[in-house]
N, C-alpha and C positions, 0 to 999 in steps of 0.2 A: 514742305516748307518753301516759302515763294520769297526772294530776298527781294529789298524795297533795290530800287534801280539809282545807284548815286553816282556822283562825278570822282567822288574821291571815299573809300572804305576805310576803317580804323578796325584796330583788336576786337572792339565790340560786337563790333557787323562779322568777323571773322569766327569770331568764339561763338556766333549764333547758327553757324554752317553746323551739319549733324557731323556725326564723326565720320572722320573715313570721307569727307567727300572733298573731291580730287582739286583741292584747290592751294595756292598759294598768294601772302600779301603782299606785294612789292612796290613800293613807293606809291601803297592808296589805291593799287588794283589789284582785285581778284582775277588770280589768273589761275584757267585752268590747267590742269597737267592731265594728259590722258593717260591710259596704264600702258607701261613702258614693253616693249616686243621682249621673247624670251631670251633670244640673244642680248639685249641690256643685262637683262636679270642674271642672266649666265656670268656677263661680267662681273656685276654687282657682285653677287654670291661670291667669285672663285677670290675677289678683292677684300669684301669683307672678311671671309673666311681667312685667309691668309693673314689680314692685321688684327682681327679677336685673337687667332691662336696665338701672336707673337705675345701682345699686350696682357693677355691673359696669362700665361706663362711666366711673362715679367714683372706681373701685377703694377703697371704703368698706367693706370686706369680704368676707361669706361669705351667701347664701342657699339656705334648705337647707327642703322639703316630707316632709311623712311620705309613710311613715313612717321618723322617725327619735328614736333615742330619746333624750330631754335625762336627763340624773339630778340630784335633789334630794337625795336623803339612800335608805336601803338601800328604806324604802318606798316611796316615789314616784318612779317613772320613765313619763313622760308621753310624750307625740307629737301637739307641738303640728301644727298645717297648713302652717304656714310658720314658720320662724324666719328673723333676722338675727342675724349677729355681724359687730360692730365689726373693723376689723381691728387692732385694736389688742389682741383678747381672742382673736384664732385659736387661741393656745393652749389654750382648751378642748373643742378640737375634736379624738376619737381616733381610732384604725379603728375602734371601737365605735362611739361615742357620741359626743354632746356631757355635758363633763362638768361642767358649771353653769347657773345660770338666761343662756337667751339675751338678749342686749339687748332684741329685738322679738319676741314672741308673738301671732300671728296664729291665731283659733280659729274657724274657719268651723262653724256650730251646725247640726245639724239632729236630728231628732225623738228620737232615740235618743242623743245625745250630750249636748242642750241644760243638763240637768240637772250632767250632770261640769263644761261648758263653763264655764256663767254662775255656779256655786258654790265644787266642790273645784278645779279646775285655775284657777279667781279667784284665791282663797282661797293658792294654791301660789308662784302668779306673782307676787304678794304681796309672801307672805313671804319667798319666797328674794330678790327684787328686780329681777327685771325691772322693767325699765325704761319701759315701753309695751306696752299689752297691747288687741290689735284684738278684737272682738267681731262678724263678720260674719254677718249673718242674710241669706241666700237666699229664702226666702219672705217676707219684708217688704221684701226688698232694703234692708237697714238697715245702717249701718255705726257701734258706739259707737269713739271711741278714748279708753284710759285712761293716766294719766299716773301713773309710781310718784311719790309725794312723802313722803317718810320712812315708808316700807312701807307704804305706802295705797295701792291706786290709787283715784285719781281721776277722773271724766269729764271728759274737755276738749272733745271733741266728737263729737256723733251728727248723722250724716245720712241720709234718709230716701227713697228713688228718687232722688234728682237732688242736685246739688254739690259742693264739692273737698274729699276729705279732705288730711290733712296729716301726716306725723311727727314729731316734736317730736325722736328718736332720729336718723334718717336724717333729713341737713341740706336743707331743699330735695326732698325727694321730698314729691309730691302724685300724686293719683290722681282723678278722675273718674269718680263712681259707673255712669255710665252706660259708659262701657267692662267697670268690673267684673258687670257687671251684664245685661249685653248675650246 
């Protein structure tokens, strides 16, 4: 399939991509995402795994890894690393998509992404309002967490090789950088 060449793409141009192909829509551009190194994934996994079991346990919801795709509005349709949803908001959840900002955005950065990560899909999670938006860095083994507070996020807290993070979203889940990290 050969996509027509435009200045600015919508849902329509995106929904016509085959499945599976490495892309994301951010204010009207397809961007590529290439497949993340196994050390990401290693994060990814020891992260996810860690918040399924709690939330599953506590039956607090839904946790859901790319790719999958969240929608914002016709230009931005993103795929964060990890989402939560509340179970109180499953309804945004279709055979498609999810179809609003998730309560918890989780963006594991690396070289090629870091720029969408820490600016437009910031910038996205924002505005639409997500609620908590994780920042994980693999090569610094870093973790920010941000807090929405009337469409801001804000830092409540970063940790750096060693210590507990926390969710301020999900009651009572914490995490220990050195499992994620491991």
């Amino acid at each position: 399939m050969k996509l027509e060449k435009k200045s600015i793409y919508t849902e329509e141009d995106y929904n016509a991509l085959p499945e599976g192909a490495p892309y994301q829509l951010i204010g009207g551009m397809l961007i590529m995402t290439p497949a993340p190194s196994p050390y990401h994934q290693k994060v990814l996994r020891n992260l996810a795994f860690a918040l399924w079991q709690y939330v599953k346990e506590k039956e607090l919801g839904e946790v859901f890894f790319a790719p999958i795709d969240v929608y914002f509005d016709k230009w931005n349709i993103v795929q964060p690393d990890i989402i939560f949803i509340d179970k109180m908001r499953t309804n945004i959840i279709n055979n498609q998509r999810i179809n609003t900002y998730p309560d918890l955005a989780i963006e594991i950065i690396s070289p090629s992404t870091a720029y969408y990560d820490l600016i437009d899909k910031k910038e996205l999670y924002e505005r639409y309002g997500v609620k908590e938006y994780w920042l994980v860095d693999p090569l610094k083994k870093k973790i920010e967490i941000y807090e929405n507070k009337n469409n801001k996020l804000i830092l409540k807290q970063s940790l750096k090789e060693e210590g507990i993070v926390s969710s301020s979203v999900i009651k009572d889940f914490t995490v220990d950088l050195k499992t994620i990290f491991d």
